[in-house]
MINU-26420 format. One record per residue (C-alpha): residue in three letters; x, y, z; residue number from 1. Coordinates in Angstrom, 3 decimals, padded with zeros to 6 digits. Layout:
<sites>
+------+----------+----------+----------+------+
| zafi |       px |       py |       pz | segu |
+------+----------+----------+----------+------+
|  ALA |        X |        Y |        Z |  NUM |
...
+------+----------+----------+----------+------+
</sites>
This chain:
<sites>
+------+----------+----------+----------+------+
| zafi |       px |       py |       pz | segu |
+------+----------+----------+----------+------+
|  UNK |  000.000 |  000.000 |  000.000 |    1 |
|  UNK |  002.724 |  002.403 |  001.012 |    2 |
|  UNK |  004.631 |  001.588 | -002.508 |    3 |
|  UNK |  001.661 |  002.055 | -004.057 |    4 |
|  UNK |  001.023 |  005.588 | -002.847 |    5 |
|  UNK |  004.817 |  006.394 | -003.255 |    6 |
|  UNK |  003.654 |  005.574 | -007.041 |    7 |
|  UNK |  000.888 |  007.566 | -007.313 |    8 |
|  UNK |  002.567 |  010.717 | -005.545 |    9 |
|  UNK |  005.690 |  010.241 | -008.408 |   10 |
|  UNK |  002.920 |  009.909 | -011.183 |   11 |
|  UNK |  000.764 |  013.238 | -009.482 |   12 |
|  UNK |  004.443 |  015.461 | -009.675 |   13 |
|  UNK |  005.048 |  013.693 | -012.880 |   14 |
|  UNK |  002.189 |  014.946 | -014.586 |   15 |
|  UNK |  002.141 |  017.981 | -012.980 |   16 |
|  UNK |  005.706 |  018.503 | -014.241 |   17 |
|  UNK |  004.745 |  017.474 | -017.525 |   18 |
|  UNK |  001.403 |  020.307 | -017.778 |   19 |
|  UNK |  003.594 |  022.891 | -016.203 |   20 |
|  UNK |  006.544 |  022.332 | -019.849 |   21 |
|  UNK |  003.860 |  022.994 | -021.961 |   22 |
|  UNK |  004.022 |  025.675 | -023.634 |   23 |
|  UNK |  001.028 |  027.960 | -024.747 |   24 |
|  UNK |  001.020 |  028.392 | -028.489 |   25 |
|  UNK |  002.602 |  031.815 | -030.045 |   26 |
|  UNK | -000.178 |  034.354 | -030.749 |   27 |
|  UNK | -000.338 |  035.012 | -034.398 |   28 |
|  UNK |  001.059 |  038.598 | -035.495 |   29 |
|  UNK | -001.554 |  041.402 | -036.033 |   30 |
|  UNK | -001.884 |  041.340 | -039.456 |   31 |
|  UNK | -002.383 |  045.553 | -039.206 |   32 |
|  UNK |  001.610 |  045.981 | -037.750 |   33 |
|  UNK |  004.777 |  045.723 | -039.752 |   34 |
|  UNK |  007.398 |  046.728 | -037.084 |   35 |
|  UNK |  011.356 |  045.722 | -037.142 |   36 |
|  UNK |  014.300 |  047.122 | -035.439 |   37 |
|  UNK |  013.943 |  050.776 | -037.682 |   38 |
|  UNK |  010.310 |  051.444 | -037.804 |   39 |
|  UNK |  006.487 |  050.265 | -037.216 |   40 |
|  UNK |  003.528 |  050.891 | -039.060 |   41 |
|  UNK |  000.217 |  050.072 | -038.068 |   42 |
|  UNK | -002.263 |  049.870 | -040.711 |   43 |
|  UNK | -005.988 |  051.419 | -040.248 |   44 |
|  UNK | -008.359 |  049.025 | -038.932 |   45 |
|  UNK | -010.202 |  048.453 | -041.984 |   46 |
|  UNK | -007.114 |  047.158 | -044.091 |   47 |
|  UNK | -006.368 |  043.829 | -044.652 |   48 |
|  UNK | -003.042 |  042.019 | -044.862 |   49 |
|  UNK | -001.938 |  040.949 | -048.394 |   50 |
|  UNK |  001.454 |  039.803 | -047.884 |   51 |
|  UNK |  004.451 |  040.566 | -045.751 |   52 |
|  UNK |  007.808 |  039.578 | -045.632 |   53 |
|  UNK |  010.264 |  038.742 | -042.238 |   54 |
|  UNK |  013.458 |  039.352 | -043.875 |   55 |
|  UNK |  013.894 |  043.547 | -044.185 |   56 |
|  UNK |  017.653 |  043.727 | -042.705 |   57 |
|  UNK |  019.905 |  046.282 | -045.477 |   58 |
|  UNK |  022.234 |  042.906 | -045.858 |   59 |
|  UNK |  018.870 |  041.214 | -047.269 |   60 |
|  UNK |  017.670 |  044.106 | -049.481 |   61 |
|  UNK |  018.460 |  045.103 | -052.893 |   62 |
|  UNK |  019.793 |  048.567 | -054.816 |   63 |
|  UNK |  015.801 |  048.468 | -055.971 |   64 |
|  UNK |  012.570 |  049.285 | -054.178 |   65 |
|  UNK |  010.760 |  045.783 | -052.604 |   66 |
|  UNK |  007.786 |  045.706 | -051.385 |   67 |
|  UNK |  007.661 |  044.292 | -047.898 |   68 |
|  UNK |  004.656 |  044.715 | -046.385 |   69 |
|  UNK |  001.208 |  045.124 | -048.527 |   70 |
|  UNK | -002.600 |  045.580 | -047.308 |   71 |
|  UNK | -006.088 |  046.585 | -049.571 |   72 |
|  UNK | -008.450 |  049.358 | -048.271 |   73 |
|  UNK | -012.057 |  048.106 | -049.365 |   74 |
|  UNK | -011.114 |  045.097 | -051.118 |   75 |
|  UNK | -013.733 |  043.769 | -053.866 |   76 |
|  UNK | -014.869 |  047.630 | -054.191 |   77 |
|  UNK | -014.610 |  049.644 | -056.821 |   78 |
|  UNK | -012.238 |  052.120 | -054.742 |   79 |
|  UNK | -010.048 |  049.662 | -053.650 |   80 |
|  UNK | -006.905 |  051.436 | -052.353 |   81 |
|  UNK | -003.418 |  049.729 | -051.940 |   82 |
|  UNK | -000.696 |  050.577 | -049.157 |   83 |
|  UNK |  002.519 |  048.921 | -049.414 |   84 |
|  UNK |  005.832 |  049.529 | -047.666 |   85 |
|  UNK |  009.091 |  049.190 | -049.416 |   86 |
|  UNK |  012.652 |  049.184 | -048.675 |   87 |
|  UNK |  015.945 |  049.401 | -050.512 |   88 |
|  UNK |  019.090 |  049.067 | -049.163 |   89 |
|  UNK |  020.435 |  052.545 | -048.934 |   90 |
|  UNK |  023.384 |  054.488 | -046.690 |   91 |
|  UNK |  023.713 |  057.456 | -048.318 |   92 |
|  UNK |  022.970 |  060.326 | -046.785 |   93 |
|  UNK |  019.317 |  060.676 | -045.408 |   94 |
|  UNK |  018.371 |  063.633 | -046.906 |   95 |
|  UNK |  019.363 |  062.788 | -050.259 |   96 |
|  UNK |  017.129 |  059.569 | -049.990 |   97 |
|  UNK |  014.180 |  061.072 | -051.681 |   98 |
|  UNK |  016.012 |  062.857 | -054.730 |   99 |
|  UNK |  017.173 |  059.063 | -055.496 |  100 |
|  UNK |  013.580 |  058.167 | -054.967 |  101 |
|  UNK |  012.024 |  060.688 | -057.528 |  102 |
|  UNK |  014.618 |  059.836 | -060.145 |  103 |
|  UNK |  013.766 |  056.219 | -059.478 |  104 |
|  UNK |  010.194 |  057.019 | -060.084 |  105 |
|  UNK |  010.241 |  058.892 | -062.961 |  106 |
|  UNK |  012.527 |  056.134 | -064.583 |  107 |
|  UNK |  010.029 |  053.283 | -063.706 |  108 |
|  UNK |  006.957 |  054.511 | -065.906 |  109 |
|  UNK |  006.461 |  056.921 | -068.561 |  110 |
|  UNK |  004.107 |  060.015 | -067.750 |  111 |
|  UNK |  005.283 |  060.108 | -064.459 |  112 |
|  UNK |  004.683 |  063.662 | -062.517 |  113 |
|  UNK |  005.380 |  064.655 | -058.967 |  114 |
|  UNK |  004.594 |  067.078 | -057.302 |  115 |
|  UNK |  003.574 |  068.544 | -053.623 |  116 |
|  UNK |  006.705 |  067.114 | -051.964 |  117 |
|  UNK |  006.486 |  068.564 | -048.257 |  118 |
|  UNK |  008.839 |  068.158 | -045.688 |  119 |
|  UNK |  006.993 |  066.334 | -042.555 |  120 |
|  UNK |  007.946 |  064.033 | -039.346 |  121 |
|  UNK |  006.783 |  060.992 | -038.482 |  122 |
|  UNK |  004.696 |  060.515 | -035.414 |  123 |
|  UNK |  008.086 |  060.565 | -033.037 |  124 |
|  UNK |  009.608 |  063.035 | -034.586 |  125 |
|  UNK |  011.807 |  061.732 | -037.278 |  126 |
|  UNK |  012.083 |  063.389 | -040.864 |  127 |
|  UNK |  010.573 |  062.434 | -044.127 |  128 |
|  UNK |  008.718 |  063.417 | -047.091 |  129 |
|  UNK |  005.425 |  063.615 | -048.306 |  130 |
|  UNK |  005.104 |  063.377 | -052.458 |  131 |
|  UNK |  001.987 |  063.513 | -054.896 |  132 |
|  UNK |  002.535 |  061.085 | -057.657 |  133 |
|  UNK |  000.394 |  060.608 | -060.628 |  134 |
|  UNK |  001.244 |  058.384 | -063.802 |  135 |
|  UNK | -000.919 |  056.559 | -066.269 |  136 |
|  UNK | -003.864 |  057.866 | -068.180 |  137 |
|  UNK | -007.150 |  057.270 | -069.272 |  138 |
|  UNK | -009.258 |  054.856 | -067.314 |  139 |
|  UNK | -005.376 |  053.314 | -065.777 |  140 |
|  UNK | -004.734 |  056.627 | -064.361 |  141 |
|  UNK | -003.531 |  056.137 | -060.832 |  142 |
|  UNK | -002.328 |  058.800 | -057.586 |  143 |
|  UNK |  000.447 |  057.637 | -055.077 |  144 |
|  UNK |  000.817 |  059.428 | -051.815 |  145 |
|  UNK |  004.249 |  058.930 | -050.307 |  146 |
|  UNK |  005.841 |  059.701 | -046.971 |  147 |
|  UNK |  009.659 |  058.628 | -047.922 |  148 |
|  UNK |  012.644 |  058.727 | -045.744 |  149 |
|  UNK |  015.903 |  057.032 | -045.048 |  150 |
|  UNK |  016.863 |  055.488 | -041.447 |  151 |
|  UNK |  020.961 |  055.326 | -042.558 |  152 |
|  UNK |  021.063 |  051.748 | -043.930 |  153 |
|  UNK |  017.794 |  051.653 | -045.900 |  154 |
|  UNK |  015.665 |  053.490 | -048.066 |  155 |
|  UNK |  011.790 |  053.531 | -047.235 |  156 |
|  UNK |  008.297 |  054.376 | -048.829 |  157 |
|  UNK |  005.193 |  053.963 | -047.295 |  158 |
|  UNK |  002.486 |  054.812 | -049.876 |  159 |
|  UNK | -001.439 |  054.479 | -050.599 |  160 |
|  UNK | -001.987 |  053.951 | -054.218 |  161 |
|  UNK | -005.406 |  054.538 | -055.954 |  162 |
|  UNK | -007.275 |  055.783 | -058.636 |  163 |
|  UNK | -007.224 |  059.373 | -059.538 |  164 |
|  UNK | -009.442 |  060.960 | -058.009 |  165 |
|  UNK | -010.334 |  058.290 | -055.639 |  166 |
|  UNK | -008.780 |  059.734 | -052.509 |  167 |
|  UNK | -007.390 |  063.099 | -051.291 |  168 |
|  UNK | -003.912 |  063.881 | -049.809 |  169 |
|  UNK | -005.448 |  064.758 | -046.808 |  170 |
|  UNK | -006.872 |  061.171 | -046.123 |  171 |
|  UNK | -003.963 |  059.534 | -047.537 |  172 |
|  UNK | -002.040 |  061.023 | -044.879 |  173 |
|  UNK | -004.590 |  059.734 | -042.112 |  174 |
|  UNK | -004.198 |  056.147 | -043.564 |  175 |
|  UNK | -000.549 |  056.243 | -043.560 |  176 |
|  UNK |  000.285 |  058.643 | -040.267 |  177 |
|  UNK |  000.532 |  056.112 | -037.858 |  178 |
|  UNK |  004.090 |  055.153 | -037.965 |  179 |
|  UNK |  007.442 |  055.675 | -036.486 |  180 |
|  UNK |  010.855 |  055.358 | -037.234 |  181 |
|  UNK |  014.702 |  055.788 | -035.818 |  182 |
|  UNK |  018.280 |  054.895 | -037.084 |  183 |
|  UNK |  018.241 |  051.372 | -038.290 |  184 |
|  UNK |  020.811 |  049.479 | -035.893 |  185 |
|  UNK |  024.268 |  048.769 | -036.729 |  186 |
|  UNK |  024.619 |  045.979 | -038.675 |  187 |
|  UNK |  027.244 |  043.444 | -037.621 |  188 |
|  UNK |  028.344 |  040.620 | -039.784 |  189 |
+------+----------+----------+----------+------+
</sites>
């Protein structure tokens, strides 16, 4: 009797050993918040999550614009918006981030035009600008609102992309304002 409550004890801490290493299961990312160690966006409630990529360190970047994080405003409607958030690797100088960006852009499509490029800050203070951008025509005409700026080892764009006419600069700026950024860490090989 004695051995056999000796047994049950060991099996009681056993199991209670055994419930107390398992682990609860890693909450799933909120699809509205790109965030790594040089900036976080969090996308307006009514956006939803595209696609998004882990890997936005400079040493995994390119010399070209990628898109790293996308989401739809109003998907399956006729105003569907796009915001997307893309990096390059970049160390130049952080002001000169968004003259490289313009001549980028009006290399990538023909009938390009920008225009309303205003200095601004990010919600914590940090520098960037905000840029007009329309290009197409006809029924494929399309505006781009862009807050650029460059955090020493990248180049970034966070824009909302839609038809013309479809959305103001005003409410572009509410869809894209709430985000922050500092210096991108050193990297170290």
């Amino acid at each position: 009797m004695k051995t056999l409550l000796i047994f049950a004890l060991f099996l009681f801490a056993a199991a209670a050993s055994a419930t107390a290493q398992v682990e609860e299961p890693t909450p799933a990312p909120d699809p509205h918040v790109f965030s790594d160690p040089g900036m976080t966006f969090t996308a307006p409630p009514e956006a939803v999550l595209v696609g998004r990529q882990d890997a936005t360190a400079p040493q995994q970047l390119s010399q070209d614009l990628q898109t790293v994080a996308a989401w739809v405003l109003y998907p399956n409607k006729e105003n569907a918006r796009t915001i997307q958030l893309a990096m390059e690797d970049y160390s130049g100088a952080p002001s000169q981030w968004e003259g490289q960006f313009e001549s980028q852009t009006h290399g990538s499509q023909d009938g390009t035009l920008i225009r309303n490029k205003t200095p601004m800050t990010l919600l914590n203070g940090m520098p960037a600008t905000f840029i007009e951008i329309a290009f197409g025509s006809g029924f494929d005409a399309r505006k781009e609102f862009a807050i650029v700026w460059a955090d020493g080892q990248r180049g970034i764009v966070l824009s909302e992309t839609t038809r013309l006419g479809d959305a103001s600069a005003d409410e572009a700026k509410r869809v894209l304002r709430q985000v922050t950024a500092t210096a991108y860490p050193e990297y170290q090989p």
